[in-house]
MITI-865371 format. One line per 5 residues: number of its first residue (from 1); their letters; for each residue x, y, z of C-alpha. Coordinates in pm, 1 decimal. Layout:
N
NUM	A	X Y Z; ...
This chain:
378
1	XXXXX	-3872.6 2299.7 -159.3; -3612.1 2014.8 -162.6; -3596.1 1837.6 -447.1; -3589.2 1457.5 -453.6; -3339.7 1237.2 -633.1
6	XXXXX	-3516.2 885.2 -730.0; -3167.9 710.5 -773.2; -3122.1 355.0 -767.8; -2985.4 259.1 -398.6; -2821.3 -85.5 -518.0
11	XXXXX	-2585.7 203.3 -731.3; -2507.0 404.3 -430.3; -2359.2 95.1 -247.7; -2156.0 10.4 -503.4; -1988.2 362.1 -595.3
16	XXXXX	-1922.5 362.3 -201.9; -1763.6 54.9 -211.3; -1553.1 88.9 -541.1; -1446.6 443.4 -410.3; -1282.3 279.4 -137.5
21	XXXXX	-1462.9 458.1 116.4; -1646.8 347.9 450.8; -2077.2 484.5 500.9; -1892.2 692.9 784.9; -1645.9 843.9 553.6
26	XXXXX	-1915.6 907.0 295.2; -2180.1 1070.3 590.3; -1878.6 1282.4 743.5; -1818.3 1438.4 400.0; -2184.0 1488.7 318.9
31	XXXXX	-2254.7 1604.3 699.6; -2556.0 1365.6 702.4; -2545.0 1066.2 1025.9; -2426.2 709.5 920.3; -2798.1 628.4 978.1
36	XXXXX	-2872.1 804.0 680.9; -2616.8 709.7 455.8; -2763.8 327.8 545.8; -3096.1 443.4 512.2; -3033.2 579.6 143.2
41	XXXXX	-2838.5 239.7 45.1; -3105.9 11.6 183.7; -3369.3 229.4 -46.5; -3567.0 343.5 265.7; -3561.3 700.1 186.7
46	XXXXX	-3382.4 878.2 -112.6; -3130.4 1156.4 -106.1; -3215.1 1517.7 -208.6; -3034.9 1606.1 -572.6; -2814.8 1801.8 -400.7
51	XXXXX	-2696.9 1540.9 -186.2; -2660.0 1297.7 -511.4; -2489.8 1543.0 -691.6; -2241.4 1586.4 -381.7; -2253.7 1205.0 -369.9
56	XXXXX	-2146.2 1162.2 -757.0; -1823.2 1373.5 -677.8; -1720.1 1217.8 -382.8; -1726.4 871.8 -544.9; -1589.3 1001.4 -885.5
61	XXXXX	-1883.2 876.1 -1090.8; -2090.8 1059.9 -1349.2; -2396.0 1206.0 -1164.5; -2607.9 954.3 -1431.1; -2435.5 664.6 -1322.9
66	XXXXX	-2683.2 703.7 -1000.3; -2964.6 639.7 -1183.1; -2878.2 335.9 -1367.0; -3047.9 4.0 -1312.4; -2729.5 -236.2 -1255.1
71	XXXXX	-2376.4 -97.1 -1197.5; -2165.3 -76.5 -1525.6; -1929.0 -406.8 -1596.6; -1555.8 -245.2 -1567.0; -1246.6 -477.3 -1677.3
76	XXXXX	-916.1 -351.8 -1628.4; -776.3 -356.9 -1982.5; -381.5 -411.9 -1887.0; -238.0 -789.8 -1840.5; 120.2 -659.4 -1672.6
81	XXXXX	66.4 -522.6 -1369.4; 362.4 -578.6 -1083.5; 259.5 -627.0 -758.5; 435.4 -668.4 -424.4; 367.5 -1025.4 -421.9
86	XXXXX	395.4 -1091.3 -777.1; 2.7 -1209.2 -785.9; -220.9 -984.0 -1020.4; -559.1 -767.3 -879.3; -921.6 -961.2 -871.1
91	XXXXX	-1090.5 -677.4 -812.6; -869.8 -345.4 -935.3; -929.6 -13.3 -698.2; -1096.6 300.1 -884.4; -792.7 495.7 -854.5
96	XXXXX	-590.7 219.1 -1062.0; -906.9 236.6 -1346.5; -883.1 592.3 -1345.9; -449.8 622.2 -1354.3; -464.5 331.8 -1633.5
101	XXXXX	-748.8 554.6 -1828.1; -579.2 845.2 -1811.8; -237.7 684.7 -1944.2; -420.9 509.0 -2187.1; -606.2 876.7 -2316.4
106	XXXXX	-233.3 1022.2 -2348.4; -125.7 757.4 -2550.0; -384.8 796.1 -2772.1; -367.8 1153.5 -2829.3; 14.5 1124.7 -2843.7
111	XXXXX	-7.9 835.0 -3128.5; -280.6 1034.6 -3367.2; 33.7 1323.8 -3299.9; 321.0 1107.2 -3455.2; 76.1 970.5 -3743.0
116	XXXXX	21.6 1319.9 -3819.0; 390.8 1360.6 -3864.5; 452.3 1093.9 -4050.3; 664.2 895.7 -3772.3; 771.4 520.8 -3829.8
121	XXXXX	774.3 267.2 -3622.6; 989.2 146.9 -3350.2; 1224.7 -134.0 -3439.8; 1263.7 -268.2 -3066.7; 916.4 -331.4 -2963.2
126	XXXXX	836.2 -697.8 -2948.1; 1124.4 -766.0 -3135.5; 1229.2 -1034.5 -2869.6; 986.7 -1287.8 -2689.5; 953.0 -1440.2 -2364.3
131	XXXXX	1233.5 -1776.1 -2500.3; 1472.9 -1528.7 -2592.6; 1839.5 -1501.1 -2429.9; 1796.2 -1306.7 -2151.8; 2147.4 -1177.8 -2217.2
136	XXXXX	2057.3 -1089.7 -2578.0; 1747.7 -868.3 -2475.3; 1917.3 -686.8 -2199.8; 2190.0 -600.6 -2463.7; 1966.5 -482.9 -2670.3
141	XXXXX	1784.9 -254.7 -2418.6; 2131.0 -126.8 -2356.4; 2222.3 -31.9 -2732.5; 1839.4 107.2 -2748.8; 1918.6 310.0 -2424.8
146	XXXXX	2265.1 435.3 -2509.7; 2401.2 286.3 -2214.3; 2820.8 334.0 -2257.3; 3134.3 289.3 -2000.1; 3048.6 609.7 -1858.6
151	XXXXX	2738.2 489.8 -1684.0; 2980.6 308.8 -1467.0; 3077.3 644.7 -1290.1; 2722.1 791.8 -1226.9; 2535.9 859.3 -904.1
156	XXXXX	2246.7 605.2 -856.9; 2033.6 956.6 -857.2; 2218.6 1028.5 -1223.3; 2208.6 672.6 -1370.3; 1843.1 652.1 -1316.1
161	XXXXX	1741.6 952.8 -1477.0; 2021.8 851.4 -1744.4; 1806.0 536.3 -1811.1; 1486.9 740.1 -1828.3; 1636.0 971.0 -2084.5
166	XXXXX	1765.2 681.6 -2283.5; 1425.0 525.6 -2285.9; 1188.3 863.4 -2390.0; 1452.5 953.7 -2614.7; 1434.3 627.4 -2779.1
171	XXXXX	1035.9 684.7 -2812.1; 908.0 521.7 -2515.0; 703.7 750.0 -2277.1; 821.7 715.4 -1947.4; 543.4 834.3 -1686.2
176	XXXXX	563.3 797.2 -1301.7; 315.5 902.3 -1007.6; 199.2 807.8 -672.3; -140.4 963.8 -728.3; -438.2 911.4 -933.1
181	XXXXX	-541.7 1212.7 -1180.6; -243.2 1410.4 -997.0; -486.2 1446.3 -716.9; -301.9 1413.5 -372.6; -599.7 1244.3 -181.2
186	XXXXX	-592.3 954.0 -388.6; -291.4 834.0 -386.1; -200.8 484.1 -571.3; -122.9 146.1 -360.1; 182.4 -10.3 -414.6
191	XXXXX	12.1 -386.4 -279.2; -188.3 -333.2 -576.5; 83.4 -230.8 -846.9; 387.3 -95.4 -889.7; 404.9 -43.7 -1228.6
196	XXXXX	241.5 -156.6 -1590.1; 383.0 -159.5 -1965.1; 172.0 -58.9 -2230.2; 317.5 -214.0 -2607.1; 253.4 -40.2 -2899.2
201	XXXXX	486.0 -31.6 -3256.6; 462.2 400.7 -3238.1; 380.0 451.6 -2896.9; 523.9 269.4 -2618.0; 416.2 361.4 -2230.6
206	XXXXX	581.6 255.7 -1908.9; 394.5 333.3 -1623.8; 578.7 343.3 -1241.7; 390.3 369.0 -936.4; 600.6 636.0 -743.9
211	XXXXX	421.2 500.1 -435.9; 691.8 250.4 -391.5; 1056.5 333.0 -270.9; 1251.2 478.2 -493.0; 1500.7 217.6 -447.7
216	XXXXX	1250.9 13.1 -551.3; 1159.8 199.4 -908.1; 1448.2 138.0 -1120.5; 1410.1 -285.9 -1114.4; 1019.8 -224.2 -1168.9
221	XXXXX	1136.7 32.4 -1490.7; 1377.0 -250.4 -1631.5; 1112.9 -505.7 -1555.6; 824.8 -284.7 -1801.4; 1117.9 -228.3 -2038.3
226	XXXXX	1117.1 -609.3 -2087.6; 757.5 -631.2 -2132.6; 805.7 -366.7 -2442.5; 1102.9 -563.6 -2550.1; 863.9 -869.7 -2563.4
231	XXXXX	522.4 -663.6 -2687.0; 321.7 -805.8 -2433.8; 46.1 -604.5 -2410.9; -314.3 -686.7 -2477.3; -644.1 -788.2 -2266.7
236	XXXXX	-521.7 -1111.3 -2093.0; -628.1 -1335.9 -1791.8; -302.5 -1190.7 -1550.0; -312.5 -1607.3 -1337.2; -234.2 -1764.7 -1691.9
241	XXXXX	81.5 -1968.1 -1702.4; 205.5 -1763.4 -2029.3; 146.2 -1447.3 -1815.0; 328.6 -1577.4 -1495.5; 633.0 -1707.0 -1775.5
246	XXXXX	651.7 -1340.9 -1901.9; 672.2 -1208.7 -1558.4; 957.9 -1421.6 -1476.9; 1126.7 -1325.6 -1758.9; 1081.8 -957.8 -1733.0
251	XXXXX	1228.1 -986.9 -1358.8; 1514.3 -1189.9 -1490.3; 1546.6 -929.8 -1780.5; 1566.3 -647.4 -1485.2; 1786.0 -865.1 -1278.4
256	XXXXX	2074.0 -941.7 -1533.8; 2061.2 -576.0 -1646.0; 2111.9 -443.5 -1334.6; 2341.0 -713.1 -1174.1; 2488.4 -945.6 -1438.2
261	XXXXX	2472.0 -1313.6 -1254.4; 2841.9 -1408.9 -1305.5; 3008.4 -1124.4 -1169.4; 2704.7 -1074.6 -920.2; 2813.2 -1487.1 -779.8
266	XXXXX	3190.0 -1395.3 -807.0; 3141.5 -1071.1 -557.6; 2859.6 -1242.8 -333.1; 3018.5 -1300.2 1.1; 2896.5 -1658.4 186.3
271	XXXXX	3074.4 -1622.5 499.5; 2899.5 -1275.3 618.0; 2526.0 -1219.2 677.2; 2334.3 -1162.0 392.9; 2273.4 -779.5 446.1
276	XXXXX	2644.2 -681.5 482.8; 2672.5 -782.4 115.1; 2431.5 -498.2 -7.6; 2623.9 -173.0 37.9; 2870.4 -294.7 -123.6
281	XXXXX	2764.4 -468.2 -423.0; 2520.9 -178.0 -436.9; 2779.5 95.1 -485.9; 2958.2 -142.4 -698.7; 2638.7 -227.7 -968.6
286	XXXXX	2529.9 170.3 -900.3; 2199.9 20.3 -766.3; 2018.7 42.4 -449.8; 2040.1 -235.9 -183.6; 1713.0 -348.4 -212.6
291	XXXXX	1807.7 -424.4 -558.5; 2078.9 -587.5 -504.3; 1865.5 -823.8 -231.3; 1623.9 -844.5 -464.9; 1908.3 -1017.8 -724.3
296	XXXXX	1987.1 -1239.3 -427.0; 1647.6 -1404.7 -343.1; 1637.8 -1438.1 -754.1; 1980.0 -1628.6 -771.0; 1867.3 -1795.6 -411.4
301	XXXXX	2108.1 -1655.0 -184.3; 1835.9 -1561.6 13.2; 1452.8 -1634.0 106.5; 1157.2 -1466.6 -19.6; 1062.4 -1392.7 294.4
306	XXXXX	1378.9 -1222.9 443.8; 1378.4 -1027.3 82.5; 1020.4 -933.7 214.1; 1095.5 -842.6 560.2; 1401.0 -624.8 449.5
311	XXXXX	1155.9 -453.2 135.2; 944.1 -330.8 377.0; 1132.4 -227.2 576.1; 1278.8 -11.2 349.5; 883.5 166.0 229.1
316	XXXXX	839.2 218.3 546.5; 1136.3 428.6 592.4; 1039.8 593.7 306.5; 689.9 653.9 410.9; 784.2 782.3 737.4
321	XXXXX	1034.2 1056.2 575.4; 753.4 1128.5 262.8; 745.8 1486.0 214.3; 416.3 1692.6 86.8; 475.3 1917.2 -228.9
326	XXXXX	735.4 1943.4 -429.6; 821.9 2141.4 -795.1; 522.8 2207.6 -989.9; 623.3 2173.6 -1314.3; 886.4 1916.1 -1248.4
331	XXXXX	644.1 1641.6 -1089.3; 376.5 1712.2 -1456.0; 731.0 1650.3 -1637.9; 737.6 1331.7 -1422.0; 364.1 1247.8 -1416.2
336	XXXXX	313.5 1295.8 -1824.2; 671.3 1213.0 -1989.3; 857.0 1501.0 -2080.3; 834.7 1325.1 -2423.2; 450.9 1356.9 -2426.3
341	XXXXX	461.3 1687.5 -2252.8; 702.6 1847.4 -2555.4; 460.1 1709.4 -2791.3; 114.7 1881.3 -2718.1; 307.4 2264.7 -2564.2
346	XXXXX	444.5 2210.5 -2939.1; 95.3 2148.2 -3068.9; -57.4 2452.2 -2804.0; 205.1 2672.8 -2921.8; 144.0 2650.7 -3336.9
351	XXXXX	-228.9 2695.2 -3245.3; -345.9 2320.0 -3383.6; -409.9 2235.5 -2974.3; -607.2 2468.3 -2759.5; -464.6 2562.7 -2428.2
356	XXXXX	-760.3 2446.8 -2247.8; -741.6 2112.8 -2428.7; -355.1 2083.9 -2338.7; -385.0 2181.9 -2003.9; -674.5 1895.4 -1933.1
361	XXXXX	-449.1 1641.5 -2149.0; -163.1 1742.8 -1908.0; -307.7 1841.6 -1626.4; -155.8 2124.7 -1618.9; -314.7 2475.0 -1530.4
366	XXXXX	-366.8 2636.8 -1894.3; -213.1 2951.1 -1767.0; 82.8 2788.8 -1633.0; 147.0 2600.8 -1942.8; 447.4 2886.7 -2107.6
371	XXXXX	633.1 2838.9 -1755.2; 599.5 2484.7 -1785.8; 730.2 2430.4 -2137.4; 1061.3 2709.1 -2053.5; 1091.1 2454.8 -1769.5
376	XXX	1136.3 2172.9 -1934.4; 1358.1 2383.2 -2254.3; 1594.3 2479.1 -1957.8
């Protein structure tokens, strides 16, 4: 005999709806009829436990949440979050809770690491604000980076991960991903974010949603690179006129690192359309060209709306030529900071961290955790 789940119905509507998913999506994957699903939602009949256990998983909620009498009051806890449109999320997806979570779980674990190792803290974060010279932050993030002459002569391939290893090696983990929990099926939307900065003295986390072109990574990296600069971090209202002040400075921050102003204006060409400009004073700042237009609608050479035409543009191409796969053990170097990821294989391999614990922390397959760590040694 079946066994009956009394769950509260208002609950099921709302883990459907904060899952993202439609009642046909939802009856399709429990192979019930839509009828059903509405039936169970408008508290006519009730589920078997089965199909409430099913339902937990698909949804991604504790199979107790089900039972609960209202839903549970979730608040994002992250001010900086950089959207398309530079507005901030009402209402922020599940997969966005979850990815913010999860960073927020490494840098916990990661900070009780360096306490435990007696590490100071770092001098750079917060040691500007949101007045300061824009020219005297970015040359700080430059001396903190070890950016030198010879970044001049890179690739735009080499001079981003350049950056990247400038900024983990100066203590700030670096993480990137398109997906939530590395799961491929829900992937991350770059209208919601693009990327968030966590602040802390020890600890320091730049998140990058690698949903968004990669030409469009490296000015959202400089951008949460600012916000550490600044130490803005903290439970804020994101439409506050502070906030919106710190997001323009960040993007100027990005802007004059990238492409100084005065030699950008000297090398900006008014008698050609706009978009013949880009190759070349892309290959010229080792940027991409939607940088570079980006730098123009800043400095008003150009609207925000042809900058928004030609960005999408440019995701779409990107979308359309999106692979599946990909290395293994590269994309968890990518996904966790190869910072972080030193940290706990060091901790798994003295014993003080089990491998099941590391492997969950990384999500990384415990057994697949010695080929992981020789990968990132090589």
């Amino acid at each position: 005999m079946t066994q009956t789940a009394f769950i509260n119905p208002a609950i099921l509507s709302w883990s459907r709806q904060r899952a993202g998913l439609s009642e046909k999506q939802v009856a399709n994957s429990l192979t019930v009829k839509i009828e059903k699903v509405k039936e169970w939602e408008g508290g006519h009949s009730l589920p078997t436990f089965n199909q409430a256990q099913r339902w937990a998983v698909l949804v991604h909620v504790p199979f107790g949440f089900l039972y609960l009498k209202a839903p549970p009051q979730e608040h994002l806890p992250l001010p900086d979050l950089r959207t398309v449109d530079g507005s901030f999320p009402d209402k922020p997806s599940l997969n966005l809770m979850d990815t913010v979570r999860d960073v927020l779980r490494k840098q916990d674990w990661y900070l009780d690491y360096l306490q435990d190792h007696e590490r100071a803290s770092l001098s750079f974060v917060g040691s500007f604000n949101s007045h300061s010279p824009i020219k005297g932050v970015v040359a700080d993030i430059r001396r903190v980076l070890g950016v030198t002459d010879d970044f001049a002569r890179m690739s735009y391939e080499d001079y981003v991960r350049a950056l990247v290893s400038g900024a983990e090696d100066a203590g700030i983990l670096v993480m990137r991903s398109g997906v939530a929990l590395g799961n491929t099926r829900r992937k991350l939307d770059v209208s919601e974010f693009r990327g968030f900065a966590i602040s802390n003295s020890m600890a320091p986390v730049v998140f990058i949603n690698s949903a968004d072109a990669p030409a469009a990574r490296l000015f959202t990296l400089l951008h949460e690179l600012a916000h550490i600069w600044i130490g803005s971090t903290g439970v804020s209202d994101g439409g506050t006129q502070s906030a919106r002040q710190e997001e323009a400075f960040c993007n100027a921050v990005a802007g004059e690192f990238l492409a100084p102003e005065l030699v950008f204006r000297a090398h900006w060409e008014l008698d050609v359309y706009w978009e013949e400009n880009l190759a070349r004073l892309a290959g010229r700042f080792r940027v991409s060209a939607l940088v570079i237009a980006r730098r123009a609608r800043d400095l008003g050479y150009i609207t925000s709306a042809q900058y928004g035409a030609y960005y999408y543009r440019v995701l779409q191409a990107f979308r359309d030529k999106q692979g599946n796969g990909g290395d293994y053990y590269r994309t968890a170097a990518i996904r966790n900071s190869a910072r972080l990821s030193r940290a706990v294989l060091a901790e798994a391999q003295s014993g003080r961290l089990l491998l099941r614990d590391a492997g969950k922390l990384l999500g990384v397959q415990p057994a697949k955790l010695k080929a992981y760590g020789m990968k990132l040694s090589a």
